[in-house]
N, CA and C atoms as an extended XYZ file, in Angstrom:
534
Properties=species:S:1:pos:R:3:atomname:S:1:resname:S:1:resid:I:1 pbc="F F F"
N       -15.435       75.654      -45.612 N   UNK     1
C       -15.476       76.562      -46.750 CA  UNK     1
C       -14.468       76.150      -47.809 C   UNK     1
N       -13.448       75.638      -47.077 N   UNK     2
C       -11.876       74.887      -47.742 CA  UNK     2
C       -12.757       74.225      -49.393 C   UNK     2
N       -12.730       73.015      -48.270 N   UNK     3
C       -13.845       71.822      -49.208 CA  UNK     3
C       -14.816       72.273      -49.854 C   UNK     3
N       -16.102       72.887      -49.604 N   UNK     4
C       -16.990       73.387      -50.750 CA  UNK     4
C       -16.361       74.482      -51.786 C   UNK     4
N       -15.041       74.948      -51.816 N   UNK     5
C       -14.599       75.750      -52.817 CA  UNK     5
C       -13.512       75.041      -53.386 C   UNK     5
N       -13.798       73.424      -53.251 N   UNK     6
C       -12.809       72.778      -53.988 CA  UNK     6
C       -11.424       72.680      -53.972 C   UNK     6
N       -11.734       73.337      -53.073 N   UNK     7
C        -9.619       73.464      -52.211 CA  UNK     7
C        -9.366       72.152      -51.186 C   UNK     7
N        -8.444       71.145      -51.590 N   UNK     8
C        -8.196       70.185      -50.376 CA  UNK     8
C        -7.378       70.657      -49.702 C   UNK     8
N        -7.540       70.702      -47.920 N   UNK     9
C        -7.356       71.164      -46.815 CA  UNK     9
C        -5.478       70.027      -47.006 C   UNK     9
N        -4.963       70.930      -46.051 N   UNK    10
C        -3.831       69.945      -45.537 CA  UNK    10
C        -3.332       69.869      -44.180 C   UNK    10
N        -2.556       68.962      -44.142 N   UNK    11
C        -2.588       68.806      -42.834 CA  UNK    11
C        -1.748       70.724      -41.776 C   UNK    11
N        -1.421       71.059      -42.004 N   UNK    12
C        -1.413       72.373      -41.008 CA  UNK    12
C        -3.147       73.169      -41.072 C   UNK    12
N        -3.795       73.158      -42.037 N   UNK    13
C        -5.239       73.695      -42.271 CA  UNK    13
C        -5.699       72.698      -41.116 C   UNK    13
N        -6.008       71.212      -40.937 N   UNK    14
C        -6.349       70.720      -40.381 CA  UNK    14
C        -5.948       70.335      -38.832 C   UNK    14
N        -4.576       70.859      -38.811 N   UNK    15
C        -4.044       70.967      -37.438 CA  UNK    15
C        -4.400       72.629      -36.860 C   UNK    15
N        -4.774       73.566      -37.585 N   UNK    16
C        -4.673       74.449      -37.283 CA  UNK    16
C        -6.704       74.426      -36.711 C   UNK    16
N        -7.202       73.840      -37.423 N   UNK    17
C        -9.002       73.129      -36.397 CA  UNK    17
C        -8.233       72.593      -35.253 C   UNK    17
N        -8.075       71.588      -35.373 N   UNK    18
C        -7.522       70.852      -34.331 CA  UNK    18
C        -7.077       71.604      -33.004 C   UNK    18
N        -6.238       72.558      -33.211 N   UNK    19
C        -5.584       72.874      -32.547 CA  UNK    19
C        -6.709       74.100      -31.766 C   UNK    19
N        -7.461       74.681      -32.338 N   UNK    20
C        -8.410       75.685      -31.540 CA  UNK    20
C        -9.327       74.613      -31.214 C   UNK    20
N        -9.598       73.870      -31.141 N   UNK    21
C       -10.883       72.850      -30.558 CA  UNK    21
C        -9.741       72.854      -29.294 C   UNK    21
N        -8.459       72.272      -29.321 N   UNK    22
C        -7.901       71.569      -28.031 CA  UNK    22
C        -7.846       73.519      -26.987 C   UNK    22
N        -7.685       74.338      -27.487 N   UNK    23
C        -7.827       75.755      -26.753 CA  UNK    23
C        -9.018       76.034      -26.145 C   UNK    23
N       -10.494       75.463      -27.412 N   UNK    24
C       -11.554       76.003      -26.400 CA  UNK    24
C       -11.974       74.606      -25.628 C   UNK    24
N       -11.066       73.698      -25.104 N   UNK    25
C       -11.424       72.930      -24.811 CA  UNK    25
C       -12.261       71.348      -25.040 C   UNK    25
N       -12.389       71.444      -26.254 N   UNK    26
C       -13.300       70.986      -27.293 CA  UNK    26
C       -12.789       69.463      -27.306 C   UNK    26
N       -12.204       68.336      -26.589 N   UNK    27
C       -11.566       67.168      -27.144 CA  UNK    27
C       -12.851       65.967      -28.345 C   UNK    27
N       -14.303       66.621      -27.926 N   UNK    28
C       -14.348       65.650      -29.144 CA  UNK    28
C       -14.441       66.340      -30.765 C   UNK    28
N       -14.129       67.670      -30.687 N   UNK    29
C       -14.296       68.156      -31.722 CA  UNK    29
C       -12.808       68.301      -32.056 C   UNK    29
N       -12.020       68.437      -31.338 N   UNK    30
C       -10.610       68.380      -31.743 CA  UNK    30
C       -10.360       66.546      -32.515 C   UNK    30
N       -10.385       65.296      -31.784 N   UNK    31
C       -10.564       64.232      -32.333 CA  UNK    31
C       -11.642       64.151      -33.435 C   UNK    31
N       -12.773       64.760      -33.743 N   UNK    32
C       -13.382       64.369      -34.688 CA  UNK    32
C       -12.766       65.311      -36.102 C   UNK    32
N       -11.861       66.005      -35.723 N   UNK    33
C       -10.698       67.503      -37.348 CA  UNK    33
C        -9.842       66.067      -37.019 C   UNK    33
N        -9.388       65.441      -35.903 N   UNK    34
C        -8.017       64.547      -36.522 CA  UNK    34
C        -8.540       63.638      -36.964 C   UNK    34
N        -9.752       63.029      -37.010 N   UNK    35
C       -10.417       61.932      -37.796 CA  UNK    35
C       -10.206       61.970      -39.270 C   UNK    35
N       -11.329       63.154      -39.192 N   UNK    36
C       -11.157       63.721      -40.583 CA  UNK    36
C       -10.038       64.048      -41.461 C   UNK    36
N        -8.546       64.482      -40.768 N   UNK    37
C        -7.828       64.855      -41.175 CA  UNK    37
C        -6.955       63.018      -41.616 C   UNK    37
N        -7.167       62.161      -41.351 N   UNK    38
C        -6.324       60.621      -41.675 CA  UNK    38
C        -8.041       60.130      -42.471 C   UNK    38
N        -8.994       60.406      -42.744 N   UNK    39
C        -9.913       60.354      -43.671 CA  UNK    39
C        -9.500       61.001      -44.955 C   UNK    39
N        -8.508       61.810      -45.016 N   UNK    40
C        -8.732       62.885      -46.413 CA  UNK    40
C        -7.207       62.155      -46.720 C   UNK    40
N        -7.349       60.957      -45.802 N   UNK    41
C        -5.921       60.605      -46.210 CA  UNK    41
C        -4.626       61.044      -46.271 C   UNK    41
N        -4.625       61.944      -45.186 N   UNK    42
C        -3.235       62.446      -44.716 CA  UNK    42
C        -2.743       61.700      -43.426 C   UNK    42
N        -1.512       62.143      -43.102 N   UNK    43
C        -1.078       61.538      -41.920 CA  UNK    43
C        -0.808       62.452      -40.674 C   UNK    43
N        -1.189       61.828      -39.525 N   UNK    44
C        -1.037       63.329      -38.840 CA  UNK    44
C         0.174       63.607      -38.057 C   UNK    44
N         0.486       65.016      -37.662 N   UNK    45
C         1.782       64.845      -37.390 CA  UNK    45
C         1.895       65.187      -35.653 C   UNK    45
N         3.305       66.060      -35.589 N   UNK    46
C         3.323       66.272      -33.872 CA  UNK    46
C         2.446       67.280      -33.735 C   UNK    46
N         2.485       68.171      -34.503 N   UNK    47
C         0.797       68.979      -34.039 CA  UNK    47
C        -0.114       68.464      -33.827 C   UNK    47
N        -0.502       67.975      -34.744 N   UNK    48
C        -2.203       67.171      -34.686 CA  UNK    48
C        -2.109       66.339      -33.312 C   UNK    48
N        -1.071       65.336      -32.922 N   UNK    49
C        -1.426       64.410      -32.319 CA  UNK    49
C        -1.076       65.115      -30.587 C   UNK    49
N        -0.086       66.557      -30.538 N   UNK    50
C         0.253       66.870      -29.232 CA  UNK    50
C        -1.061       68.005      -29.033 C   UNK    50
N        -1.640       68.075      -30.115 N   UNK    51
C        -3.330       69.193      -29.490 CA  UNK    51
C        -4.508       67.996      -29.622 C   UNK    51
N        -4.469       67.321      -29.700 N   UNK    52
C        -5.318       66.107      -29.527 CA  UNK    52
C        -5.728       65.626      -28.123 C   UNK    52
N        -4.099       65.139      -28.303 N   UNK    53
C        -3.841       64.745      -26.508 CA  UNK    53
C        -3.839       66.303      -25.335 C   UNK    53
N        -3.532       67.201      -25.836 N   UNK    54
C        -4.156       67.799      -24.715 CA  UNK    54
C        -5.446       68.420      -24.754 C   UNK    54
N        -6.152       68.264      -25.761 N   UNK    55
C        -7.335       68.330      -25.656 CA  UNK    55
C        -8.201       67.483      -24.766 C   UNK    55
N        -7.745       65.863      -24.741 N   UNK    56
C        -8.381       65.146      -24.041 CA  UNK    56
C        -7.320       65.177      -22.336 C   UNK    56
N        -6.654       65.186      -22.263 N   UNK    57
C        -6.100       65.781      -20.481 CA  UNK    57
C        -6.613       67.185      -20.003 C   UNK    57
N        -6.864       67.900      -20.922 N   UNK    58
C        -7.653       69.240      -20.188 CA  UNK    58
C        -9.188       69.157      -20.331 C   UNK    58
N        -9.278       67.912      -20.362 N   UNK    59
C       -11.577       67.641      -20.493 CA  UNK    59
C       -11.173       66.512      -19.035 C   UNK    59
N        -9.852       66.216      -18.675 N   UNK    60
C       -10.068       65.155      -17.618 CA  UNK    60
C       -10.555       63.740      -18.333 C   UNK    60
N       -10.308       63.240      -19.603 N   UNK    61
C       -10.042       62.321      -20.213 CA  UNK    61
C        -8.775       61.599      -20.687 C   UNK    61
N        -8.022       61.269      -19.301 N   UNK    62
C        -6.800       60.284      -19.195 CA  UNK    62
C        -6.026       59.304      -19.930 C   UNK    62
N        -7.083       58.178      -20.298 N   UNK    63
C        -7.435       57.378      -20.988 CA  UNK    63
C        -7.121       57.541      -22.234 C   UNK    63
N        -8.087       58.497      -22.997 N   UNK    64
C        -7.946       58.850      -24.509 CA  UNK    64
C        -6.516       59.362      -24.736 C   UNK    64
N        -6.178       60.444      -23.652 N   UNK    65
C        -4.627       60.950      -24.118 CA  UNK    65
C        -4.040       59.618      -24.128 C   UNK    65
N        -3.956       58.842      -23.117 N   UNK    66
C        -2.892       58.055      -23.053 CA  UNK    66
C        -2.809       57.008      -24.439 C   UNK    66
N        -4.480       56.664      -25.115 N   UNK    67
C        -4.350       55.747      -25.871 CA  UNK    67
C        -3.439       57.194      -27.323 C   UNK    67
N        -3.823       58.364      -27.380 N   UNK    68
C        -3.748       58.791      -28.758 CA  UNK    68
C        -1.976       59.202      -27.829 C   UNK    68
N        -1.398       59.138      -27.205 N   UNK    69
C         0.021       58.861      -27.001 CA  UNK    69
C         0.551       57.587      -27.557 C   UNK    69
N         0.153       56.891      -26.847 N   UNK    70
C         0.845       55.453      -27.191 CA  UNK    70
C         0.650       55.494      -28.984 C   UNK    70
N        -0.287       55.664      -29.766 N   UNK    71
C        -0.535       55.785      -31.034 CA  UNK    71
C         0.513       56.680      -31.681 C   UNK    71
N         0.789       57.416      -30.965 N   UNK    72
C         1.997       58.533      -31.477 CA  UNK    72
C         2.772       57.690      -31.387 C   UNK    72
N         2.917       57.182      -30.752 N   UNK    73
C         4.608       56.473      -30.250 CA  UNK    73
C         4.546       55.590      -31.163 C   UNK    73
N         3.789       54.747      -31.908 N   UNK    74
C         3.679       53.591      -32.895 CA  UNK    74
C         3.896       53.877      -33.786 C   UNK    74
N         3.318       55.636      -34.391 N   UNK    75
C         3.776       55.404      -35.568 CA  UNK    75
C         5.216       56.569      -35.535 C   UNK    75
N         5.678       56.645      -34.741 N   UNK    76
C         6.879       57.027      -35.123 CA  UNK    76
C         6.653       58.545      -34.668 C   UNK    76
N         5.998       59.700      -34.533 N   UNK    77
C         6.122       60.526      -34.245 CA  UNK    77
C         6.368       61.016      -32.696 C   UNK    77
N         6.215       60.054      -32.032 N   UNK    78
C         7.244       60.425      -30.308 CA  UNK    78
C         8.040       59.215      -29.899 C   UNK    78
N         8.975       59.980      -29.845 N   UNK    79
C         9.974       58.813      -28.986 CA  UNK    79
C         9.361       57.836      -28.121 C   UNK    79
N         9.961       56.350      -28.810 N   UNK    80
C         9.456       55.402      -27.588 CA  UNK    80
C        10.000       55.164      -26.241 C   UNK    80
N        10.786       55.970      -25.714 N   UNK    81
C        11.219       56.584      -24.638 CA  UNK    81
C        10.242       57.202      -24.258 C   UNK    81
N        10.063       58.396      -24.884 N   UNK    82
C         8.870       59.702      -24.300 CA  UNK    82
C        10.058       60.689      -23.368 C   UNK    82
N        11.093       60.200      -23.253 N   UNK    83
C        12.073       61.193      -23.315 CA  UNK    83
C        12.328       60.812      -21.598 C   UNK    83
N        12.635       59.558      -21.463 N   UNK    84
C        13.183       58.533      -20.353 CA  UNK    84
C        14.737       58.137      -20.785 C   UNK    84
N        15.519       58.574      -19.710 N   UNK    85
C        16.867       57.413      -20.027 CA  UNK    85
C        17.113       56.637      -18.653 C   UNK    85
N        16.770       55.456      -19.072 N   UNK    86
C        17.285       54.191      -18.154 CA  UNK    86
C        18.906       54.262      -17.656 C   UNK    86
N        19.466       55.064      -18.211 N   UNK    87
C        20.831       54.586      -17.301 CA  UNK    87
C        21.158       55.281      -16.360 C   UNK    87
N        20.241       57.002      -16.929 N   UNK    88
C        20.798       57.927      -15.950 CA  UNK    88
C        19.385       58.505      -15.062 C   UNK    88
N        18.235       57.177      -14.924 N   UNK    89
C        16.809       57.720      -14.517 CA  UNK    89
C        16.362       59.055      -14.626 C   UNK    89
N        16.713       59.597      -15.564 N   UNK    90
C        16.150       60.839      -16.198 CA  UNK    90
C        15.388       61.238      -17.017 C   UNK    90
N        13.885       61.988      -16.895 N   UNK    91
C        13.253       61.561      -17.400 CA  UNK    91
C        12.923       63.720      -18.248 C   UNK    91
N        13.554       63.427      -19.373 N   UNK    92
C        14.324       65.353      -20.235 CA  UNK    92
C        12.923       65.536      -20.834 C   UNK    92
N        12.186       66.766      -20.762 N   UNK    93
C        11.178       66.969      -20.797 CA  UNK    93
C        11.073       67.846      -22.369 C   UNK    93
N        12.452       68.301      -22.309 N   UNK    94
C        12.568       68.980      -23.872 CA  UNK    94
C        12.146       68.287      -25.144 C   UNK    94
N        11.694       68.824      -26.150 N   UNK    95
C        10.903       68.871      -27.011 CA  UNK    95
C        11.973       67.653      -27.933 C   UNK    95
N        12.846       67.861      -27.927 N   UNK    96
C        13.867       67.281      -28.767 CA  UNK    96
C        14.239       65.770      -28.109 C   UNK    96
N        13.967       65.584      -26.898 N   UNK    97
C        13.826       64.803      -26.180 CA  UNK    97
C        12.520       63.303      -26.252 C   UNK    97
N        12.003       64.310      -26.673 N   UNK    98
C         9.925       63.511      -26.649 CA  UNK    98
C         9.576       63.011      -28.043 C   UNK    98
N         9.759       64.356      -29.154 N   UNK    99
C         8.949       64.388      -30.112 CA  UNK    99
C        10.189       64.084      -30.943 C   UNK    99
N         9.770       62.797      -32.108 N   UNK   100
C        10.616       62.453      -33.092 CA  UNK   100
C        11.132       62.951      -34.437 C   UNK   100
N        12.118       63.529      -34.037 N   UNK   101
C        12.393       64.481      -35.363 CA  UNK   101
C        11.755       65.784      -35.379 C   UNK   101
N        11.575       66.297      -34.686 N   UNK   102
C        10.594       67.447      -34.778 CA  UNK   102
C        10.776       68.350      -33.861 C   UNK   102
N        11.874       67.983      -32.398 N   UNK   103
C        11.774       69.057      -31.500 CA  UNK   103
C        12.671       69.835      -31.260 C   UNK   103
N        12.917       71.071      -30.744 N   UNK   104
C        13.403       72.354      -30.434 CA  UNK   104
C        14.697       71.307      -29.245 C   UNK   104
N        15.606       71.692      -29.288 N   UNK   105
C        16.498       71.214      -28.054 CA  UNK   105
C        16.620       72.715      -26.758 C   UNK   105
N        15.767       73.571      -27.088 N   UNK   106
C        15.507       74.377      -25.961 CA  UNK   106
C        13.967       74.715      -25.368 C   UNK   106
N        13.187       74.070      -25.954 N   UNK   107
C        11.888       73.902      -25.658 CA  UNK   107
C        11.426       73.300      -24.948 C   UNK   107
N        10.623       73.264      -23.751 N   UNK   108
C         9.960       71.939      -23.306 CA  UNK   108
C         8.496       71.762      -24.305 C   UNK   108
N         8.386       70.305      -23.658 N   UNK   109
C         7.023       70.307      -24.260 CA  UNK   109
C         5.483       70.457      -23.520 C   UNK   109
N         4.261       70.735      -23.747 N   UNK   110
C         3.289       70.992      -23.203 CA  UNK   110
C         3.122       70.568      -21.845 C   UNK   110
N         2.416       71.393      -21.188 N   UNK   111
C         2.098       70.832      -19.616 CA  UNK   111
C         1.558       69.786      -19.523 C   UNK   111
N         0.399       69.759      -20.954 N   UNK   112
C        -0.904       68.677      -20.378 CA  UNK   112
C         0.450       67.278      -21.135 C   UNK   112
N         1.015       67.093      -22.158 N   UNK   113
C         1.825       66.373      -22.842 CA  UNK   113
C         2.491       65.591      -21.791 C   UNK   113
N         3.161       66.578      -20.598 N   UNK   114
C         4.083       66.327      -19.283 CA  UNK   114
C         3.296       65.694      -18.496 C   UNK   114
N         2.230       65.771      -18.289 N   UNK   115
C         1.129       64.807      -17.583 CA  UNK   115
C         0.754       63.946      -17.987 C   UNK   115
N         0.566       63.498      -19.303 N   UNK   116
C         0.445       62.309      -19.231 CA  UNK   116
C         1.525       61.853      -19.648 C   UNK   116
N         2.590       61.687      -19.822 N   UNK   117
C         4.057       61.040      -19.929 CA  UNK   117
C         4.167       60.498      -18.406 C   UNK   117
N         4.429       61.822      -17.785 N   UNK   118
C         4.576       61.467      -16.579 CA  UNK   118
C         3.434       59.955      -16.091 C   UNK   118
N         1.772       60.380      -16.088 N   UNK   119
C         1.029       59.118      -15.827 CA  UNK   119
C         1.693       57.800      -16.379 C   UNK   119
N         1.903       57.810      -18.154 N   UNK   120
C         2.294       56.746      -18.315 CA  UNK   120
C         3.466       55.618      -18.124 C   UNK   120
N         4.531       57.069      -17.589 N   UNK   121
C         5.533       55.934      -16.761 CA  UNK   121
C         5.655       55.275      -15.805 C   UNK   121
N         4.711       56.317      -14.538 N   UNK   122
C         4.684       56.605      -13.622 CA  UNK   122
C         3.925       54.899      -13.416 C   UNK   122
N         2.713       54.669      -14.148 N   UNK   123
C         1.665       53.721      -13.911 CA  UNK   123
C         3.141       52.209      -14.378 C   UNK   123
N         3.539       52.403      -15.113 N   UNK   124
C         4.551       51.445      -15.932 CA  UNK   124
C         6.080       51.340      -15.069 C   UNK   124
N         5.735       51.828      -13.710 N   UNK   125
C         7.071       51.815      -13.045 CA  UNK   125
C         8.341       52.029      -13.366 C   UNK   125
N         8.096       53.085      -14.126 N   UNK   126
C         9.523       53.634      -14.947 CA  UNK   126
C        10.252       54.709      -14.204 C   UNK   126
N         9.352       55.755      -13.338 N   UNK   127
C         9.846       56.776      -12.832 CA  UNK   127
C         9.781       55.890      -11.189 C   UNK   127
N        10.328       56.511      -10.387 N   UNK   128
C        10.967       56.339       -8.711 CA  UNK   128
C        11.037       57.901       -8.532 C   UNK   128
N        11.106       57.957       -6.884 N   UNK   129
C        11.895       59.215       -6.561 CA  UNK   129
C        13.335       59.627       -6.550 C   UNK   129
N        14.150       58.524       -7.487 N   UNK   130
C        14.982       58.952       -7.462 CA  UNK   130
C        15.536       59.348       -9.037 C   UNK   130
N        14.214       59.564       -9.956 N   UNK   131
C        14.509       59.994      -11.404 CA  UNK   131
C        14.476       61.661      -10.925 C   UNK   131
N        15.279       61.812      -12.309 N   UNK   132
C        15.191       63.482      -12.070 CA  UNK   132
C        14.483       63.884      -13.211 C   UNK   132
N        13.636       65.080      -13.057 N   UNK   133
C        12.971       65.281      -14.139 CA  UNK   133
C        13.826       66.756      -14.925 C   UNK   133
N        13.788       66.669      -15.986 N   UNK   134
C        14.530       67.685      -16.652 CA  UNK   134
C        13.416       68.889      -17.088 C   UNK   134
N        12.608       69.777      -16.408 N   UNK   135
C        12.208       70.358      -17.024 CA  UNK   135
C        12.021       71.853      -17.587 C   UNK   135
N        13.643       72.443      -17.343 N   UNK   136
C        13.997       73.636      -18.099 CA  UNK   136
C        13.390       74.498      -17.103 C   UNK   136
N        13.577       75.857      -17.961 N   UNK   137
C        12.881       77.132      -16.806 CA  UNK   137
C        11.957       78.005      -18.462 C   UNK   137
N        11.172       77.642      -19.170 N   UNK   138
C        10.730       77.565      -20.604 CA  UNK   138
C         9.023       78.644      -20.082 C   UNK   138
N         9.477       80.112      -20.572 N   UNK   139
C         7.950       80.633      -20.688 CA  UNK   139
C         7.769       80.980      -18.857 C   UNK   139
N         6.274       80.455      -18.565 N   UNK   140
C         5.868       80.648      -17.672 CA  UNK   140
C         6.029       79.573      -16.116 C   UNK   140
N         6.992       78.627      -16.705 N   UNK   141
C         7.129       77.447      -16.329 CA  UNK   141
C         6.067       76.741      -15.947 C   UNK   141
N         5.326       76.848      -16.867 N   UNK   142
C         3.483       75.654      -17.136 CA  UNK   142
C         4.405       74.219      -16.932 C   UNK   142
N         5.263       73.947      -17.530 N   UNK   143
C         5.826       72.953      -17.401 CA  UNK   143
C         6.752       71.916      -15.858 C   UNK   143
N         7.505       73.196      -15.663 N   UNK   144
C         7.703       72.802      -14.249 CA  UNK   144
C         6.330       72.216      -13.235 C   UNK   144
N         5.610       73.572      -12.995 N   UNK   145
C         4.017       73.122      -12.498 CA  UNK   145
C         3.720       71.953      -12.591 C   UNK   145
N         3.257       71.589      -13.582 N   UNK   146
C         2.609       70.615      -14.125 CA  UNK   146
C         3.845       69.304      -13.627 C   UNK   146
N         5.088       69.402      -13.679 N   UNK   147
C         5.527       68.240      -13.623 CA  UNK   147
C         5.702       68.416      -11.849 C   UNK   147
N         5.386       69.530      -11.079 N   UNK   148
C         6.145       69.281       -9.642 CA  UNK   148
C         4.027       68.711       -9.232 C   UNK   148
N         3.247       69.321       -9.349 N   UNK   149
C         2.093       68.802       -9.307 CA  UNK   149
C         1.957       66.692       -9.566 C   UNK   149
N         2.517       66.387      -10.388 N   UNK   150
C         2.753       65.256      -10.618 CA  UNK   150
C         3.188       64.685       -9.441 C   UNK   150
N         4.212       65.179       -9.532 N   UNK   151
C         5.286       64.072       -7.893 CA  UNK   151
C         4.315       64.768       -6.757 C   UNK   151
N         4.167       65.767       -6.653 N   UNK   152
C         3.143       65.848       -5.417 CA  UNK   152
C         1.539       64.922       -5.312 C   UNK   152
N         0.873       64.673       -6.410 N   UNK   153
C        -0.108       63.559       -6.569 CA  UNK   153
C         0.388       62.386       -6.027 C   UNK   153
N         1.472       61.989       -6.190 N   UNK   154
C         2.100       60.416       -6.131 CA  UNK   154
C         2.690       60.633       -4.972 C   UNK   154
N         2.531       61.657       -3.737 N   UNK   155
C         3.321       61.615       -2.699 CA  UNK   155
C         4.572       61.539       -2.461 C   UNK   155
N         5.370       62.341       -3.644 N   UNK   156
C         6.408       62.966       -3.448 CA  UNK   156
C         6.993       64.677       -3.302 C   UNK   156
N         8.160       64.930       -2.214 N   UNK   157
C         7.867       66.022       -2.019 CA  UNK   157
C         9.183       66.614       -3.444 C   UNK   157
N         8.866       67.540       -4.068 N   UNK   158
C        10.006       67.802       -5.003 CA  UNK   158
C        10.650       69.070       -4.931 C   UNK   158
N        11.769       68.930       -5.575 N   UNK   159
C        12.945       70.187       -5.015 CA  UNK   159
C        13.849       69.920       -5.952 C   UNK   159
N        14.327       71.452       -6.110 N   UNK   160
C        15.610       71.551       -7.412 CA  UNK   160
C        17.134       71.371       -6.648 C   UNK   160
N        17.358       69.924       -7.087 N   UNK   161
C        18.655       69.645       -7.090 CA  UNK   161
C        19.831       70.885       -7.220 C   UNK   161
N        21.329       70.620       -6.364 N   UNK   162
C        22.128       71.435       -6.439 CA  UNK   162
C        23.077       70.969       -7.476 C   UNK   162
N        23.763       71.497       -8.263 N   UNK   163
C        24.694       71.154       -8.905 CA  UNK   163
C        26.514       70.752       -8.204 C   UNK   163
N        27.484       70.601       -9.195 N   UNK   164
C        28.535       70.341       -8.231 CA  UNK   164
C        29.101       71.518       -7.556 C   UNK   164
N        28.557       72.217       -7.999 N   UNK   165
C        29.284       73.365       -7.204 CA  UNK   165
C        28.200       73.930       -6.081 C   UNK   165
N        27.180       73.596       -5.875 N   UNK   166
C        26.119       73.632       -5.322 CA  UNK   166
C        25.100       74.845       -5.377 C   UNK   166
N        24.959       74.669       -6.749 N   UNK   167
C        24.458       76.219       -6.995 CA  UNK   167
C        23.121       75.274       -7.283 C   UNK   167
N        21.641       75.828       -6.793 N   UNK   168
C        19.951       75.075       -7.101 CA  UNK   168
C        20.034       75.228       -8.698 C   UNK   168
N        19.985       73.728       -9.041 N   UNK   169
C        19.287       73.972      -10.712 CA  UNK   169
C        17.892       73.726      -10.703 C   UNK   169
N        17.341       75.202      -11.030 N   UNK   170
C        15.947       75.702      -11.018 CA  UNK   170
C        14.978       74.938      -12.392 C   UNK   170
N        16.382       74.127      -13.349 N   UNK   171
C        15.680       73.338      -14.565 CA  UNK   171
C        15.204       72.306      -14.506 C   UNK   171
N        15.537       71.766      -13.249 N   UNK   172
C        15.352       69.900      -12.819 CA  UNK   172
C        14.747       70.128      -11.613 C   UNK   172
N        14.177       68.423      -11.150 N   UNK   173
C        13.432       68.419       -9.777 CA  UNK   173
C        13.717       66.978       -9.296 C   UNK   173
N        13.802       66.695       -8.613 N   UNK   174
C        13.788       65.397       -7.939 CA  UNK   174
C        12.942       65.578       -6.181 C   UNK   174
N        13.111       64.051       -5.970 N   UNK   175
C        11.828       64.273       -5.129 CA  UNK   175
C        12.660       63.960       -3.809 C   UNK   175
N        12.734       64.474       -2.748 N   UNK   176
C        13.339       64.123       -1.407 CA  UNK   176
C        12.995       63.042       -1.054 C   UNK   176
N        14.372       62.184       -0.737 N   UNK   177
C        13.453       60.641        0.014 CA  UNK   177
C        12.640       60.631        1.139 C   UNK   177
N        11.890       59.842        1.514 N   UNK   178
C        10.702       59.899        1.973 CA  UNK   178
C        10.603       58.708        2.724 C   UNK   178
């Protein structure tokens, strides 16, 4: 209606399609608003590209998230980390952590987002059982789920680390050796 009344759409109009296609499940109608939306010659941002990708992980299309991830990561809108640190095998699930310039430092980010991060390190031998995953206590903890579901796929059993004083931090998980 935008377009036939001569109004050019922008990118939140067009993330905001996007983003109800990736709700009702919709991944090729969600990818065909972000098509359109780098057709009208905009660029898309962490919205567009984090309801994209979970549009295609909640249709059980792996693949596509992982390629329209890695595409994020190229052009600059997610950390080429994905929110991995090599020194301290920790792999911080917070928003500020993942998404470039753009995230909440008390937020995590999406469940389906956490799944495929997780796949793509996981496949890239980045994560072990002895990374810890950082993933807050955020909402309903969709996020935790989603990331203890992970190490349980890959045949690990996972559990919230104690701190030094040995109190369970209910924000992190690591996986018992095995």
């Amino acid at each position: 209606r935008m377009e036939d009344a001569g109004i050019q759409p922008n990118v939140v109009s067009y993330n905001a399609v996007i983003s109800a296609n990736e709700k009702a499940a919709d991944p090729k109608g969600a990818r065909e608003w972000f098509d359109r939306l780098e057709e009208a010659g905009l660029t898309p941002d962490v919205v567009s590209y984090t309801a994209v990708i979970a549009a295609h992980e909640k249709a059980g299309q792996g693949p596509e998230a992982e390629a329209r991830l890695d595409e994020a990561v190229k052009r600059g809108v997610l950390w080429p980390s994905l929110g991995y640190d090599s020194r301290q095998n920790r792999l911080d699930l917070h928003q500020r952590a993942v998404l470039a310039g753009h995230g909440d430092a008390s937020t995590g980010i999406s469940s389906e987002m956490a799944r495929v991060i997780f796949r793509v390190l996981f496949n890239k031998n980045v994560l072990d059982r002895k990374t810890c995953f950082v993933v807050g206590s955020h909402g309903e903890d969709r996020l935790k789920k989603a990331i203890r579901d992970c190490m349980v796929a890959v045949g690990w059993d996972p559990r919230h680390p104690c701190d030094a004083t040995g109190r369970v931090n209910a924000g992190c998980l690591v996986a018992v050796p095995g």
